[in-house]
ZAMARGU-4260 file (C-alpha; in steps of 0.2 Angstrom, whole numbers, plus 5000, padded with zeros to 4 digits):
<rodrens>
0) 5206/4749/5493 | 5187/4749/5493 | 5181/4746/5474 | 5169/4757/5472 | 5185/4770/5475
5) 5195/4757/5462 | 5184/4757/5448 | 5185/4775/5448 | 5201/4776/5449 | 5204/4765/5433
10) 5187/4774/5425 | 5201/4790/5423 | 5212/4781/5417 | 5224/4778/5433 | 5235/4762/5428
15) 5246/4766/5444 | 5247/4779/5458 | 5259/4791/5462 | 5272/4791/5477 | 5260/4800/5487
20) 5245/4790/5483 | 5255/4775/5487 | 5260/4781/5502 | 5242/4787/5509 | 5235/4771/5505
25) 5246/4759/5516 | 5234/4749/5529 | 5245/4755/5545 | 5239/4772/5542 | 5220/4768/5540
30) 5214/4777/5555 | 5231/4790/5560 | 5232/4807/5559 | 5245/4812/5545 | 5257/4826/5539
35) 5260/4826/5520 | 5273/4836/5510 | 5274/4834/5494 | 5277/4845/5478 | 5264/4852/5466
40) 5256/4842/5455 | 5260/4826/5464 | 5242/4820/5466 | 5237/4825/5482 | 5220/4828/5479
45) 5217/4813/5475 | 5229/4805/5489 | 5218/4811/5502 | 5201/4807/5494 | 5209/4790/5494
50) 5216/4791/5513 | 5199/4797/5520 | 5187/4783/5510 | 5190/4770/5526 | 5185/4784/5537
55) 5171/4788/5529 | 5163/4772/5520 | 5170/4760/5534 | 5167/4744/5526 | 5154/4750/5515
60) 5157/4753/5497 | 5141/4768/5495 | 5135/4780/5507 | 5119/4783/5514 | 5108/4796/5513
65) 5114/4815/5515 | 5111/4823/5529 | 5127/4830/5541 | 5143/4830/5531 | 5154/4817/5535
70) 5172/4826/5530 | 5178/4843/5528 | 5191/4850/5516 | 5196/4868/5517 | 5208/4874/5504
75) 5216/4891/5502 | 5207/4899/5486 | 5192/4898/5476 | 5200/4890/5462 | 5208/4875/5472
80) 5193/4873/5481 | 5182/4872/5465 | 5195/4859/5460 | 5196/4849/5473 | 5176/4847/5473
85) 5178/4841/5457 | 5191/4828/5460 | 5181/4821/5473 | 5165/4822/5464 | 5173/4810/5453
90) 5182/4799/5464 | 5167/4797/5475 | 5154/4795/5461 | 5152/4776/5459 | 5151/4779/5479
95) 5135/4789/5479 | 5144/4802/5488 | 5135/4822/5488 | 5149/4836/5488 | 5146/4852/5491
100) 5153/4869/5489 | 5156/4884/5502 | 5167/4896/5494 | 5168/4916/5493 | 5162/4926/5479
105) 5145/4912/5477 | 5128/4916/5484 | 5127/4911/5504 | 5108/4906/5503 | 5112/4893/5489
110) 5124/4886/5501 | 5113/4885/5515 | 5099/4875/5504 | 5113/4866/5498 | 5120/4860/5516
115) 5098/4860/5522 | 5097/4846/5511 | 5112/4834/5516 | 5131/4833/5509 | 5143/4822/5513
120) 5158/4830/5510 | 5160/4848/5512 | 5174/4858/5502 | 5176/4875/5509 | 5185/4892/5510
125) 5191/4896/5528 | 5182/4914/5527 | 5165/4906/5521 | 5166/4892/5531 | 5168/4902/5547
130) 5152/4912/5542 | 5141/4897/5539 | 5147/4887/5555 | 5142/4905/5566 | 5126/4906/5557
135) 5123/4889/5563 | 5121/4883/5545 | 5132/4868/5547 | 5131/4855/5559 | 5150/4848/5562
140) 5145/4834/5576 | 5146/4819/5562 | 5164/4824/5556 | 5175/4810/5553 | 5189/4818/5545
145) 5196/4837/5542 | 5207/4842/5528 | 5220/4856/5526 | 5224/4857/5509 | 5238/4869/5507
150) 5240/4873/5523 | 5257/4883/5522 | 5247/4896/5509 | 5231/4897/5521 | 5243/4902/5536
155) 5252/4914/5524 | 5236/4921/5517 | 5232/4925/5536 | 5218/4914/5539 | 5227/4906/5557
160) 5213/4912/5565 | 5198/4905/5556 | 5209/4888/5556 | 5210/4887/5573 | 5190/4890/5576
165) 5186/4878/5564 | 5197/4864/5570 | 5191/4869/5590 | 5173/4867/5582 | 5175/4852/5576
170) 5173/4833/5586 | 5189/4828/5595 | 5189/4811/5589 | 5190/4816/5570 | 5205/4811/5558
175) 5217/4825/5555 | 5226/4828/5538 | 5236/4842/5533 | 5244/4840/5515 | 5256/4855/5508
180) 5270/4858/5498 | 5282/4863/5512 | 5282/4860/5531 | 5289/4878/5539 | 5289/4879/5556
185) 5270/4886/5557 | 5263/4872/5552 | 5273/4859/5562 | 5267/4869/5576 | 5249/4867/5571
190) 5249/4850/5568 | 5255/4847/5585 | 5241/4858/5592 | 5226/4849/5582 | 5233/4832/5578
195) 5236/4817/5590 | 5251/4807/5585 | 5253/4814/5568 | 5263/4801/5556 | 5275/4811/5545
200) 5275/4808/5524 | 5288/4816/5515 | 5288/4808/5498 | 5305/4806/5489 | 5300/4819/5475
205) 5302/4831/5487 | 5321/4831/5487 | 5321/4836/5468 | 5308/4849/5465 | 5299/4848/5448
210) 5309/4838/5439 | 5298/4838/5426 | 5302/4857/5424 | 5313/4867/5411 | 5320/4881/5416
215) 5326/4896/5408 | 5332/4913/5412 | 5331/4926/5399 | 5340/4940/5398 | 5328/4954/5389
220) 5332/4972/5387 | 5321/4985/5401 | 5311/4990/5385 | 5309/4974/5376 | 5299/4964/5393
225) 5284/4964/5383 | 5291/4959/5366 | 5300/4946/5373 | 5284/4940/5381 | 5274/4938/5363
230) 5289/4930/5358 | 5290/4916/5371 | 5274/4914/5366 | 5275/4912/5348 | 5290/4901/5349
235) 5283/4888/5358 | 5267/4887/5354 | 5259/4880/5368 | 5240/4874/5369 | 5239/4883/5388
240) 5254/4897/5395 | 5252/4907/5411 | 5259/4923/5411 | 5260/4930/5430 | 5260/4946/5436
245) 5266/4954/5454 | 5250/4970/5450 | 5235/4969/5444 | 5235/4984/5433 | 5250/4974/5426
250) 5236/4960/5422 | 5228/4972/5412 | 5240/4979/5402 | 5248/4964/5396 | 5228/4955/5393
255) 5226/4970/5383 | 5240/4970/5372 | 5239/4953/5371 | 5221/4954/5362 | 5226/4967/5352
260) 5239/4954/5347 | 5228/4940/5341 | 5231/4931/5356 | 5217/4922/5363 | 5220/4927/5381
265) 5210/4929/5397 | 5214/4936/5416 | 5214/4930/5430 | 5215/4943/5447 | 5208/4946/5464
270) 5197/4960/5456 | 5187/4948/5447 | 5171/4942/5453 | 5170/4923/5455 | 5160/4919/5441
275) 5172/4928/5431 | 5187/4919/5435 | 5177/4902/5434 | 5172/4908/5416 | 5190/4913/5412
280) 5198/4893/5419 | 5184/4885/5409 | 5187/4894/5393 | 5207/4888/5396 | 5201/4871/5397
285) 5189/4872/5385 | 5202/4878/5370 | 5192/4895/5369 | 5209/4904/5375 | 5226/4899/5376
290) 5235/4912/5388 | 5232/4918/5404 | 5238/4934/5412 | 5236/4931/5431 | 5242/4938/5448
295) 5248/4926/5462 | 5230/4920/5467 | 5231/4909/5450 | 5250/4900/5458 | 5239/4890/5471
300) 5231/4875/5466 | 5226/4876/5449 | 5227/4860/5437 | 5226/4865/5417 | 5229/4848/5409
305) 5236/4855/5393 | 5247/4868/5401 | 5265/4870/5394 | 5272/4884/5398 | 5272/4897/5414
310) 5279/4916/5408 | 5285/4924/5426 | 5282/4943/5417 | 5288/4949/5437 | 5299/4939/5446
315) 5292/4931/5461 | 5294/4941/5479 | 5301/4923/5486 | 5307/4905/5482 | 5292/4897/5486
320) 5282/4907/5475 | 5293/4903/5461 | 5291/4884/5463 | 5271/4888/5467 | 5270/4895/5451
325) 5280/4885/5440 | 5272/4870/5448 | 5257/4872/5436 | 5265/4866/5423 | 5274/4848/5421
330) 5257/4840/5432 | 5258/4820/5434 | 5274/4820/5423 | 5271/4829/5407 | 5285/4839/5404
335) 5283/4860/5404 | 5294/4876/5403 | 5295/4889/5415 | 5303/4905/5410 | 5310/4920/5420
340) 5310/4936/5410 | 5325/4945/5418 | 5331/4962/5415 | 5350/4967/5419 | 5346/4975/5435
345) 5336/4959/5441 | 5348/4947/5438 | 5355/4947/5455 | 5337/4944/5461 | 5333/4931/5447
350) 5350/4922/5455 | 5344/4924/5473 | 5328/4915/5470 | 5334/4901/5461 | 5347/4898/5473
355) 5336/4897/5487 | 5324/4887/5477 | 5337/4876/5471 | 5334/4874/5456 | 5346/4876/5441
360) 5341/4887/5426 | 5348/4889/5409 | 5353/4907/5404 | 5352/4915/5385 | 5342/4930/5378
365) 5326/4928/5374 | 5319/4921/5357 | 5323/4932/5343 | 5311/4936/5326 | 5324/4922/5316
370) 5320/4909/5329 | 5302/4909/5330 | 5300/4910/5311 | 5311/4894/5310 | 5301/4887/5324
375) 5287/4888/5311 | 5294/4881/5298 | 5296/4867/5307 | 5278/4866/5314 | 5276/4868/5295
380) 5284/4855/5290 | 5279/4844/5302 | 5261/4846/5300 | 5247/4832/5296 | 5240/4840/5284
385) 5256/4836/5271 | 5250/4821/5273 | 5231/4820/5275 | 5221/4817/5259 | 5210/4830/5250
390) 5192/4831/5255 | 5181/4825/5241 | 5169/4842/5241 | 5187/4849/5236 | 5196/4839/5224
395) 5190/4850/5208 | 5196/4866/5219 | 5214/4860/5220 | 5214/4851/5203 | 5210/4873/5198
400) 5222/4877/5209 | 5234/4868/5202 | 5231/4874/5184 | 5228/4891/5187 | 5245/4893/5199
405) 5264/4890/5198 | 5268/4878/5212 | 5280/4894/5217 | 5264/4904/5220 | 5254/4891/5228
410) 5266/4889/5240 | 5270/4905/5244 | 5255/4908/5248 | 5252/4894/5259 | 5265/4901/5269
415) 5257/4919/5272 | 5239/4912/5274 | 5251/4899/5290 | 5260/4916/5297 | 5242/4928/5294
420) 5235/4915/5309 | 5247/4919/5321 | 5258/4936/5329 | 5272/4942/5320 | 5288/4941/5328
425) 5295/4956/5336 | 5314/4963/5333 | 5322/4961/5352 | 5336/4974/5356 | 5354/4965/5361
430) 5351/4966/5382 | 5368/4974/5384 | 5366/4989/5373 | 5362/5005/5380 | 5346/5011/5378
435) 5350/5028/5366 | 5335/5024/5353 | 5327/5041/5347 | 5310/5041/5354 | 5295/5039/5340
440) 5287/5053/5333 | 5268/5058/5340 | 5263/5058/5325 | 5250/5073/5318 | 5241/5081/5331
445) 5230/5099/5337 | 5234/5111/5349 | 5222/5116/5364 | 5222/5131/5375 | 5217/5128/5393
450) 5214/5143/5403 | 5224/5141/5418 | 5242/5141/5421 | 5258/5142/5432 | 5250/5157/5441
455) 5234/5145/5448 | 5243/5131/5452 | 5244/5121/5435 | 5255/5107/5433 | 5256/5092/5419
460) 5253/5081/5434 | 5236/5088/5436 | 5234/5092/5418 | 5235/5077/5414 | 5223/5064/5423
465) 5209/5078/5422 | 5209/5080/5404 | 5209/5061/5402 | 5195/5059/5415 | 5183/5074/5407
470) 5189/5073/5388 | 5187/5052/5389 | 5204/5050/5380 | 5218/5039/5387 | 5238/5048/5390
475) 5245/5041/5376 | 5233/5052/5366 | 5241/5067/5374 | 5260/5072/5368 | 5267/5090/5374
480) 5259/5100/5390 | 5267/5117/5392 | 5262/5126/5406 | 5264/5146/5404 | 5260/5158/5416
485) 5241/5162/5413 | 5237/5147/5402 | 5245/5132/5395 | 5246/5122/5379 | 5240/5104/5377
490) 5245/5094/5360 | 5232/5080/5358 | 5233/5066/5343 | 5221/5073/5327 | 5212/5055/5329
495) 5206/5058/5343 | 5203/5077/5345 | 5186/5075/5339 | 5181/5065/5352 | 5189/5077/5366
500) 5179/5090/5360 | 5163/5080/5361 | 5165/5073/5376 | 5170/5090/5384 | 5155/5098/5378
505) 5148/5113/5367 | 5155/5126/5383 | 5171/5115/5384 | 5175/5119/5401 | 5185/5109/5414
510) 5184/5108/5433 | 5189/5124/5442 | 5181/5132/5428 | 5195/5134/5414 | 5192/5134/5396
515) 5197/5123/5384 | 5199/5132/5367 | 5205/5124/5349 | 5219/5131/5341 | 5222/5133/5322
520) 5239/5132/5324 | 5252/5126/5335 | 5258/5141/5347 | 5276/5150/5347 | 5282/5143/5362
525) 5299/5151/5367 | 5311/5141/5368 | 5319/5146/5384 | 5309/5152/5399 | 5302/5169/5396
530) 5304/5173/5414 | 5321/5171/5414 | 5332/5186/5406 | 5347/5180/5393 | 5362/5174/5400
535) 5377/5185/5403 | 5392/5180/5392 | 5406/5177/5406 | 5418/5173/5393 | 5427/5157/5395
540) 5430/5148/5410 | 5448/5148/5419 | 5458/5134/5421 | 5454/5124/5437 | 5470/5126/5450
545) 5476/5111/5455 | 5475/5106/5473 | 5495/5102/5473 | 5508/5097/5462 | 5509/5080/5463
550) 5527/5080/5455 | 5534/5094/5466 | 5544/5088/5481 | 5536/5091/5496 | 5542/5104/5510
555) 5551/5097/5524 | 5543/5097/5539 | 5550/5105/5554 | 5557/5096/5569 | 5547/5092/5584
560) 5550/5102/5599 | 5558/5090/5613 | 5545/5085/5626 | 5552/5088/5645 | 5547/5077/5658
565) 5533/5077/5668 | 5546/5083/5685 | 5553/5095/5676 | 5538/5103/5669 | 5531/5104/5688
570) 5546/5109/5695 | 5549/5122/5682 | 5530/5131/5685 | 5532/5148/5684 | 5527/5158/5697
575) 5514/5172/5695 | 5525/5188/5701 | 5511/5202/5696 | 5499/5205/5713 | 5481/5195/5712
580) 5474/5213/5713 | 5480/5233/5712 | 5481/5234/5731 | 5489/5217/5735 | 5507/5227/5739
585) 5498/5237/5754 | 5495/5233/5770 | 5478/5224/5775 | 5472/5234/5785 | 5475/5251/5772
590) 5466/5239/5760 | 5449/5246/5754 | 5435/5236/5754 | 5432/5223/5740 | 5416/5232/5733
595) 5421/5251/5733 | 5429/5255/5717 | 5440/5266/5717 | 5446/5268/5700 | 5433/5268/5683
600) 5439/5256/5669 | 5435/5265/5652 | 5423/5260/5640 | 5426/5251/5626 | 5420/5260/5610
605) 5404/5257/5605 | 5399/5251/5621 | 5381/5258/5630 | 5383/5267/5646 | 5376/5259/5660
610) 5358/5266/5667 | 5365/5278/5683 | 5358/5272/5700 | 5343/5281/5710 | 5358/5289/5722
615) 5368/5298/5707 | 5361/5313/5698 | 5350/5310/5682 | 5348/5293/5688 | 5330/5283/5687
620) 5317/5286/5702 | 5318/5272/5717 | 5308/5261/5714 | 5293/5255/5726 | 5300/5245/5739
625) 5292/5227/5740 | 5289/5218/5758 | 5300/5207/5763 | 5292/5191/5776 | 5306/5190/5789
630) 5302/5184/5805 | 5300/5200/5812 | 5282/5206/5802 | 5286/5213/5785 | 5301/5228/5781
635) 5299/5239/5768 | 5311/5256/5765 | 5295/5268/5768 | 5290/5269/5788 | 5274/5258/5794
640) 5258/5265/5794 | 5247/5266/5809 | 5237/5251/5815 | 5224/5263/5815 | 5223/5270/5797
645) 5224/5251/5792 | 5211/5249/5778 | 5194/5238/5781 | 5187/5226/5768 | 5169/5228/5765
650) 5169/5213/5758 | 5172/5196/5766 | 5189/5185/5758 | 5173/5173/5751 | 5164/5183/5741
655) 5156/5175/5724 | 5162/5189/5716 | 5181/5185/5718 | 5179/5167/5714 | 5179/5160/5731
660) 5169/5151/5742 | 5150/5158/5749 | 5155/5168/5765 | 5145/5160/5780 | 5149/5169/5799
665) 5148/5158/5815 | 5142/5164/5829 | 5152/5162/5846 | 5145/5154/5861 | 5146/5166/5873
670) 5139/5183/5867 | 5132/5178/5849 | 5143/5190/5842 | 5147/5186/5825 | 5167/5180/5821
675) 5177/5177/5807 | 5190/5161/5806 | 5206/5165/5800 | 5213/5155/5786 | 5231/5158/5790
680) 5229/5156/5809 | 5247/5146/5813 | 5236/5137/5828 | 5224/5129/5816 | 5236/5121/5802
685) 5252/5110/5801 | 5268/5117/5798 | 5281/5104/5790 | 5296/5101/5801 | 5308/5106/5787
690) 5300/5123/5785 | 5302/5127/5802 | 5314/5143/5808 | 5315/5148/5790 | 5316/5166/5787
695) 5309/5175/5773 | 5300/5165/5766 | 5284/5170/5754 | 5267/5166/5763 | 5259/5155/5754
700) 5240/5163/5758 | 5234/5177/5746 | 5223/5187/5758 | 5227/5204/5760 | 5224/5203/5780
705) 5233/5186/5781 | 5248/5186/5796 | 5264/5182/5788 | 5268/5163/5793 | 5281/5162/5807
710) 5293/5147/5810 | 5294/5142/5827 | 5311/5152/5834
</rodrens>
């Protein structure tokens, strides 16, 4: 190991490395590309600062001076990447090594002064990184080494893309290392795509993830999730606890009920600018706050040193989520707790994950009120300050004390001033009872008027948010909405009814117009709808028939008929001896014709006559005959005109003014007398063969002078 790395190492206090480190550090693999699994909080930052030193420094023990950076590290989040920067700023410090930042959410001109004026090593953001490398910010021709920390999260995070540009920008002969928690199947494939003989490293703590972990499932009640929370909290006491979230307005809440608490807490979400969650880590490290309420983007990378205890408020959506997140806790072999609040209809989820994560949890209810109060005592007990000597500005205070107070009353009220600093404990509900507790009481309140009702379209759905939004009040400030048919009735809390009012205005007027009027008293709300008309009395119901008697015997059923055989059944046909018809009986030549009728059925009553035929008496008029195209010229019922009276056009078949084409006359050779071609001519157009010889068919040509088309005979 070069020293300058060594005397870092044992300026932080390393005495001796992790299974990792070991395992990075071993001469064969100086100059090989590797593939690293290993579980959370194993080191691996440091394990690859260590593996890349040879690369970078050579036989050196400080660099030079900054100008290209010599090694690239891309990491998943914000948060690891500002941790992983800091890791190697230490590491590489007795080095002379400059490392620089390119992350999201920060200020791109600083970063391009910043990489202007020379880095060594370059921790980055995939996102960022690919905008400062397009921009031509960066220069990547003196890589040695490139670095894919967490490589599994950066594929899931959907960033194969921007990993696969930055790795095809980059110098072929670099090193190679991917380090993650899990190798899938992804990122085997892209270590064989951008790595050159890869050596695999597995190290032996990953067969038995987080040992260093408790784990325990805690069955709560639906109602009691948040109670059970503070009370996690409060029994253990721990100097950092994570509580994750699966929403961020589930961050919110429980950061807000937290502070109302007493809890020092701070969140931690993808809504947050980045300055904001770099001031919300440092104030946990810092001992400004001891809980934070954080969606998944926390479970990635994060190293508190004092954290103790991870809260999973929402159960993870897969296993390795769970182990990412409980993985912040029991880092480089502290011990830790991770506990899984699990309502009754989660317990089959709660199972599922653990079983595919396999890991083993210890199921019980959640800390009760008696428990955390007798975890105090023994903080109590236990505390220094039994034992620690009296300051000397003090000893006359105490001496007073002791005169003016019983030792009863001193030390019941050092017990109150111990419990004032902390939450009180909350009564849980037993998980298995059902949840029939009466609803608390609103409390006082004043009635509102709002001039629109059922008739315009007013629901409490809508009701609701607009009065929120316009009278600045939140919805637990709001208890009954009754919507009547003109107006409706809003009961808001008397606390905060003055401020509704102000914040409505002097004309107290809402969107569409409506009017929102005070009341002196609450209004006489029927109790049924007044729509409706009462209820006739039907008198009692009658006794439901059973479907059958289940003790009655059952009728017997009645014998199959017997079944003859096929044979018989065709032989035995009978024969139809009735005539097909009336006049089947008379000779066929004394038959009439099939079409004259000679006998009317009746009608059938209600039956409509049929319309009489042109021939018969009464009937309709004939109707106009309609040419029929036959081979012979057209037929029609009335007799032919004369050729003579036969009707000329006065204008041409292309005239503009029927839509068709400008009429233009040719001129014959001989005589110059103006012709006309005919478009249906037969001699002039091509007659398919299967049309041929077919009579009556429609001439396709609309011209009222057109020659019927004639198949060839």
């Amino acid at each position: 190991m070069i020293q300058t790395i060594a005397d870092a190492l044992a300026a932080q206090g390393y005495e001796t490395l992790t299974a990792v480190q070991e395992a990075v550090t071993d001469p064969a693999l100086t100059e090989q590309d590797l593939l690293v699994s290993a579980q959370t909080g194993s080191g691996k930052t440091v394990a690859f600062g260590i593996a890349i030193a040879p690369t970078l420094l050579g036989e050196d023990t400080h660099f030079g001076p900054a100008s290209s950076p010599l090694a690239l590290v891309i990491a998943p989040t914000r948060e690891l990447a500002m941790q992983v920067a800091r890791e190697l700023s230490w590491l590489y410090a007795k080095a002379g090594a400059v490392v620089t930042t390119c992350v999201g959410g920060m200020d791109q001109r600083t970063e391009r002064r910043a990489l202007d004026r020379g880095a060594h090593i370059v921790v980055a953001t995939p996102g960022r990184l690919c905008d400062h490398i397009k921009r031509s910010n960066i220069d990547l021709s003196e890589l040695r080494a490139v670095i894919l920390d967490e490589a599994d999260e950066m594929l899931d995070m959907g960033f194969r893309e921007e990993l696969e540009f930055i790795l095809n920008e980059a110098p072929e002969d670099r090193r190679t290392l991917l380090f993650s928690a899990t190798v899938p199947a992804a990122i085997a494939k892209l270590a064989k795509s951008y790595q050159r003989d890869a050596q695999r490293i597995a190290t032996v703590g990953e067969a038995k993830q987080h040992a260093d972990i408790e784990y325990r499932a805690m069955n709560v009640h639906p109602r009691d999730t948040e109670n059970a929370i503070i009370n996690i909290l409060r029994f253990y006491e721990a100097k950092n606890a994570i509580v994750f979230c699966n929403t961020r307005a589930a961050v919110a809440r429980l950061t807000t009920k937290f502070t109302n608490r007493g809890f020092s807490v701070v969140a931690l979400s993808g809504e947050l600018t980045q300055s904001e969650r770099t001031n919300a880590l440092q104030a946990l490290r810092d001992g400004r706050a001891r809980v934070c309420v954080a969606t998944d983007v926390a479970a990635r990378g994060i190293d508190l040193p004092n954290l103790e205890l991870v809260i999973h408020a929402d159960l993870p959506s897969n296993a390795d989520t769970l182990l990412h997140r409980s993985g912040r806790t029991g880092r480089a072999g502290r011990k830790g707790v991770s506990a899984l609040i699990v309502p009754p209809k989660m317990k089959t989820k709660a199972n599922r994950l653990l079983g595919w994560a396999k890991l083993s949890a210890t199921w019980g209810p959640a800390p009760s009120a008696e428990e955390v109060n007798a975890a105090d005592e023994e903080r109590l007990l236990s505390d220094p300050a039994w034992s620690n000597p009296a300051p000397e500005d003090a000893a006359d205070f105490v001496t007073s004390l002791t005169e003016k107070f019983s030792p009863e009353q001193l030390a019941t009220a050092f017990v109150n001033l111990y419990r004032a600093r902390a939450s009180a404990p909350e009564d849980l509900t037993d998980p298995g009872t059902k949840d029939d507790r009466p609803r608390p009481s609103f409390g006082p309140s004043v009635w509102f008027s709002v001039s629109t009702g059922r008739a315009s379209g007013a629901e409490p759905r809508t009701l609701l948010p607009m009065l929120c939004r316009l009278g600045d009040i939140t919805k637990d400030d709001i208890g009954a909405i009754r919507i009547q048919q003109d107006h409706s009735f809003v009961e808001i809390l008397e606390a905060t009814a003055q401020k509704f009012m102000q914040a409505l205005g002097p004309d107290m007027k809402v969107e569409d117009g409506a009017v929102v009027t005070k009341l002196d008293q609450p209004p006489n709300l029927p109790k049924t709808n007044p729509n409706r008309g009462p209820k006739p009395d039907r008198g009692p119901k009658p006794p439901r028939k059973p479907r059958y008697d289940s003790d009655a015997p059952s009728p017997p059923r009645k014998p199959r008929p017997v079944r003859a055989e096929p044979s018989e059944v065709r032989s035995e046909k009978p024969k139809f001896d009735k005539p097909k018809h009336k006049h089947a009986d008379k000779p066929k030549g004394e038959r009439p014709p099939k079409s004259h009728k000679t006998e009317r059925t009746p009608m059938k009553p209600g039956a409509k006559p049929k319309p009489k035929s042109s021939g018969e008496p009464g009937g309709k008029p004939k109707a106009k005959a309609k040419a029929v195209w036959k081979k012979d010229g057209p037929k029609t019922d009335a007799p032919r005109r004369p050729k003579e009276d036969k009707p000329k056009f006065d204008k041409p078949k292309g005239d503009k003014s029927k839509g068709g084409k400008p009429f233009k006359p040719r001129e014959e050779a001989a005589g110059g007398a103006k012709t006309y071609k005919r478009a249906a001519d037969p001699s002039k157009r091509f007659t398919p063969p299967n049309k041929i010889g077919k009579q009556g068919g429609k001439p396709k040509n609309k011209g009222g002078t057109a020659t019927p088309r004639r198949g060839k005979p």
